[in-house]
C-alpha positions as CSV (number, residue, x, y, z in Angstrom):
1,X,0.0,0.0,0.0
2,X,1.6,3.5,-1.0
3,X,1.8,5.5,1.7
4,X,-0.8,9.3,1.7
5,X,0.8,12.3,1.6
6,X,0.4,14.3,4.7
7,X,-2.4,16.9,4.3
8,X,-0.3,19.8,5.6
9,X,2.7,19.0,3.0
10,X,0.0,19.1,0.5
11,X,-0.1,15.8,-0.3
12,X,3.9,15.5,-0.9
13,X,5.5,12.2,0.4
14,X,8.7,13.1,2.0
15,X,10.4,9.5,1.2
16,X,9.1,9.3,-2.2
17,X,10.9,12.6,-3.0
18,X,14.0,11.8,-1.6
19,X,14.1,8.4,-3.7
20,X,13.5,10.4,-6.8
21,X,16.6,13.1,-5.9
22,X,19.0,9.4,-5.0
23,X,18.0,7.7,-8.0
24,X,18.6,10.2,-10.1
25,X,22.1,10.8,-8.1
26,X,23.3,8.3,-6.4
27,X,26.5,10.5,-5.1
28,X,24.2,12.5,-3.4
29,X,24.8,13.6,0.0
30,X,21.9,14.4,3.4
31,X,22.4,17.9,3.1
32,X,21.9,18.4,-0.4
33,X,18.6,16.5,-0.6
34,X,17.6,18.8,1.7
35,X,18.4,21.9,0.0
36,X,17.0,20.4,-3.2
37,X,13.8,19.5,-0.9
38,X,13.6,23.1,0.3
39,X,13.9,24.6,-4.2
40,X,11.6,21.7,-4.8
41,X,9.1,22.8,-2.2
42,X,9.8,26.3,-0.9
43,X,6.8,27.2,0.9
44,X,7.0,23.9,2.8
45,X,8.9,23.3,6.2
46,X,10.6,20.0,7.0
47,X,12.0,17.4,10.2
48,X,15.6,17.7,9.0
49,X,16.1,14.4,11.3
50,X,13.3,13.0,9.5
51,X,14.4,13.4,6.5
52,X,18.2,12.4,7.3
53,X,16.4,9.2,8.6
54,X,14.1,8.3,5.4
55,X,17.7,9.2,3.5
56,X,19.5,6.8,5.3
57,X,16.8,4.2,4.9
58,X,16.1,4.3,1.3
59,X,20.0,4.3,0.6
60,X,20.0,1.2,3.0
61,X,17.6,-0.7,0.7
62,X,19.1,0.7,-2.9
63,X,22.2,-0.8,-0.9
64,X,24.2,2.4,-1.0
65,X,25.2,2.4,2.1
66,X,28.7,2.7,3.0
67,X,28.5,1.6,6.9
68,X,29.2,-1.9,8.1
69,X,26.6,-4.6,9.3
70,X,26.8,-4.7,13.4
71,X,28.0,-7.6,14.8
72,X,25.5,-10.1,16.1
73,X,24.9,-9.1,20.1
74,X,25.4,-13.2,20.6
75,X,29.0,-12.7,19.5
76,X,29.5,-10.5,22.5
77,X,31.1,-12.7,25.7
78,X,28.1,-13.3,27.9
79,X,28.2,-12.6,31.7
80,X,27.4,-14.9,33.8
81,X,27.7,-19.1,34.7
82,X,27.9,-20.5,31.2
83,X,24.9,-22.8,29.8
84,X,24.4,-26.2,31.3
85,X,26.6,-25.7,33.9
86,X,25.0,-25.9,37.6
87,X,24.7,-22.6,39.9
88,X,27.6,-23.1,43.0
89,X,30.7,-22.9,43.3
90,X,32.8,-22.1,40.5
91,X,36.3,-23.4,41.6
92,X,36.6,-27.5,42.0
93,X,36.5,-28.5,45.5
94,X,40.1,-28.6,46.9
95,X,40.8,-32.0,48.4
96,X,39.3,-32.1,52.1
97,X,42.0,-32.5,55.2
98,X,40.1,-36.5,55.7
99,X,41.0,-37.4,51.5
100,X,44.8,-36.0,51.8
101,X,47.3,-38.4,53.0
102,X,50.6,-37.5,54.3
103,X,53.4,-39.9,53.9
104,X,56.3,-39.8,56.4
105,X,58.9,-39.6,54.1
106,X,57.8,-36.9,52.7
107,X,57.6,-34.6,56.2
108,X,60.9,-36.0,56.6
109,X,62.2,-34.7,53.0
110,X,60.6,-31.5,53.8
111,X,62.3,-31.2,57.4
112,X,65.7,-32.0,55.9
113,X,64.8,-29.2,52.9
114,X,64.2,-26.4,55.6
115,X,67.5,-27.5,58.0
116,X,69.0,-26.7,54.7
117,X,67.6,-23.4,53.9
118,X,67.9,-22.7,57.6
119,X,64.4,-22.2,58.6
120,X,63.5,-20.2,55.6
121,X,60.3,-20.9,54.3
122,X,60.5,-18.5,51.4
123,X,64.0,-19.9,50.3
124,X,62.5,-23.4,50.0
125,X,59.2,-22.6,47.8
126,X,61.4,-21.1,45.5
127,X,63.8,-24.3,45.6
128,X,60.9,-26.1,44.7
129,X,59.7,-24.1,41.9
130,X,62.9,-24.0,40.3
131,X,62.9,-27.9,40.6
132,X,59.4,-28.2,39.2
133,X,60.5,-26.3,36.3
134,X,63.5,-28.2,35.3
135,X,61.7,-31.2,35.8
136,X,59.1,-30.4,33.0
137,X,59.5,-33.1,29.9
């Protein structure tokens, strides 16, 4: 259904006009379709936003336009637990004091490490991160 021309534009369609001026120019830009609008028509007033709208529109659909497609909003990271995943805790549950078992030898390795480093705590971590590392295969 065409659309009716507004009855205080006397009976000029806004959108039809300003596909005439683009097809007949393709090259041509908001501001000029206005001031051809406003020869055209000089006893009529017009929405400049309006009519920058319907511009952008019809040049959309003679596919004129020179501005990209938006991305998809689902190609945005989502906030949030992810799907199918039950609501708790997020972290794996660390191994409980009952499930860990110590084995002398080990407390006795450990003992022997610290003697070494002299009761330094710090000194040992870092012995055993630099034997973790050269461990790596």
């Amino acid at each position: 259904m065409a659309k009716r021309g507004s009855s205080r534009k006397n009976g000029i369609v806004v959108a039809k006009e300003i596909r005439a001026l683009i097809e007949a120019n393709n090259d041509i830009r908001g501001p000029e379709v206005m001031l051809a609008l406003r020869e055209k028509f000089p006893r009529e007033t017009f929405n400049d936003k309006s009519c920058q709208v319907s511009y952008a529109n019809i040049r959309n659909q003679m596919g004129l336009s020179r501005t990209l497609k938006r991305k998809p909003i689902a190609a945005k990271g989502k906030r949030g637990r992810p799907v199918g995943r039950p609501a708790g805790p997020w972290r794996q549950a660390s191994a409980s004091a009952a499930d860990m078992t110590v084995h002398l030898g080990i407390l006795q390795a450990a003992k022997s490490l610290l003697e070494h480093c002299q009761g330094d705590a710090t000194i040992a971590i870092q012995a055993l991160k630099q034997l973790a590392s050269l461990q790596m295969e």
